[in-house]
C-alpha positions as CSV (number, residue, x, y, z in Angstrom):
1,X,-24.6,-8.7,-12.5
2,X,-24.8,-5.0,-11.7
3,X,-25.8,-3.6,-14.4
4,X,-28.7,-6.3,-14.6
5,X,-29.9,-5.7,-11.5
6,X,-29.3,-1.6,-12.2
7,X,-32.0,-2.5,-15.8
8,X,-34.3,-4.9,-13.5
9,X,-34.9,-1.5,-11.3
10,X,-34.9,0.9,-14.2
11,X,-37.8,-1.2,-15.6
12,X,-39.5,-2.2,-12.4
13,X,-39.8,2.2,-11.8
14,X,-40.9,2.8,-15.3
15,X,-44.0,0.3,-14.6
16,X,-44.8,2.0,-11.4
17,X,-44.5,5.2,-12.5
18,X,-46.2,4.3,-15.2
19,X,-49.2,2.8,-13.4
20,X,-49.2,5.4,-10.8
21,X,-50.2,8.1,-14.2
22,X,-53.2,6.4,-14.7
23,X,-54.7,6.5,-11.3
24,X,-56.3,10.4,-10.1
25,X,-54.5,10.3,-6.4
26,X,-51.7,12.7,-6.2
27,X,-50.7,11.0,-2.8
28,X,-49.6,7.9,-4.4
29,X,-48.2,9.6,-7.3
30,X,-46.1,11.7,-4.9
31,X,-44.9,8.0,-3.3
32,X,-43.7,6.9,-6.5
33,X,-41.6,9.5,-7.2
34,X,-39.6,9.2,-4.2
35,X,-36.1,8.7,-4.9
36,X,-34.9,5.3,-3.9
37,X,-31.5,5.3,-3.1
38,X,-29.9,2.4,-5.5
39,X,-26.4,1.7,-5.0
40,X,-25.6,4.7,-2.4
41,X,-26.1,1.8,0.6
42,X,-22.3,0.0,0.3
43,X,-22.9,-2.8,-1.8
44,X,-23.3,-5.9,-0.8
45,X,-20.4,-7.0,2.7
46,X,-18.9,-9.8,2.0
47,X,-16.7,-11.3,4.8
48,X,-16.1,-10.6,8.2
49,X,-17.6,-7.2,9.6
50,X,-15.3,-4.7,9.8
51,X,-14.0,-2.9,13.1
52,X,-12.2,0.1,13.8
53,X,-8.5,0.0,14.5
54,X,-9.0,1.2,18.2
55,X,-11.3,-1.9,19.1
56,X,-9.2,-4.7,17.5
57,X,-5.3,-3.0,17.2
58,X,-3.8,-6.1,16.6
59,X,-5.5,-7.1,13.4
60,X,-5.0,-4.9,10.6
61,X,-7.2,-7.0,8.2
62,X,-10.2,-6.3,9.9
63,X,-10.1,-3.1,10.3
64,X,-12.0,-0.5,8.2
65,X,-10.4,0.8,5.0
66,X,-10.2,4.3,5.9
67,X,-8.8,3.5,9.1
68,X,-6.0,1.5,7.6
69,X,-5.1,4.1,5.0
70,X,-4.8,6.7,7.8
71,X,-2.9,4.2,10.5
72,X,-0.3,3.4,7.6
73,X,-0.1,6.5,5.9
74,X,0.6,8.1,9.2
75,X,2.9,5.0,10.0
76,X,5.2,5.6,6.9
77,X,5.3,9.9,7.8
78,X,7.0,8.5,11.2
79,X,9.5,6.3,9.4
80,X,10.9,8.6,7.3
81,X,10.7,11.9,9.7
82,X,12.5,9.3,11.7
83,X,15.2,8.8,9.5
84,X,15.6,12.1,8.4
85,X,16.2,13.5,12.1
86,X,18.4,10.0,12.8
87,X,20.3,10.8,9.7
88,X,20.3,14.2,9.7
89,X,20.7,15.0,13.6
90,X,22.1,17.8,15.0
91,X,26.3,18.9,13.9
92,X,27.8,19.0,16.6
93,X,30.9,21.4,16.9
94,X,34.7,19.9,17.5
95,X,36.0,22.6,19.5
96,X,33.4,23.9,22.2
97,X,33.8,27.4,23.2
98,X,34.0,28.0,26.8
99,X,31.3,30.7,27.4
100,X,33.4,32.9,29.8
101,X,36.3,33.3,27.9
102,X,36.4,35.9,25.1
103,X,38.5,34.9,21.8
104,X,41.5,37.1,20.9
């Protein structure tokens, strides 16, 4: 369906271009050689609109993709730094030494 709708503007700026050689004013011939930005808008939304993760924190499905690439990405760093320090915590020592006394 894209790609038919990509050929139905290909062929629909041929003709004006096209038509726009044949008459003299440069103005209008500038006009139709403005770029017109195709598929560079999104696409087409389909569904609900989406929110950022702040305004709705509780509802990770409608929240924008970016947002919930970062939010997890950053979620899973946590987990496992978590686990590494929890697993990997500080050794502590049997015998303390007594700072005062000197070992002879």
């Amino acid at each position: 369906m894209s790609a038919w709708t990509a050929t139905a503007r290909q062929a629909a700026n041929l003709a004006r271009f096209s038509s726009s050689k044949s008459t003299s004013a440069s103005s209008s011939q500038a006009a139709s050689l403005i770029h017109r930005r195709g598929l560079a808008g999104g696409g087409d939304h389909h569904g609900p609109p989406k929110v950022n993760f702040w305004e709705d924190p509780l509802s990770p499905s409608k929240w924008k993709e970016e947002h919930f690439v970062i939010v997890s990405v950053t979620g899973w760093g946590l987990l496992f730094y978590g686990g590494y320090k929890f697993f990997t915590g500080e050794k502590k020592d049997k015998k303390e030494e007594k700072v005062g006394e000197a070992s002879h």
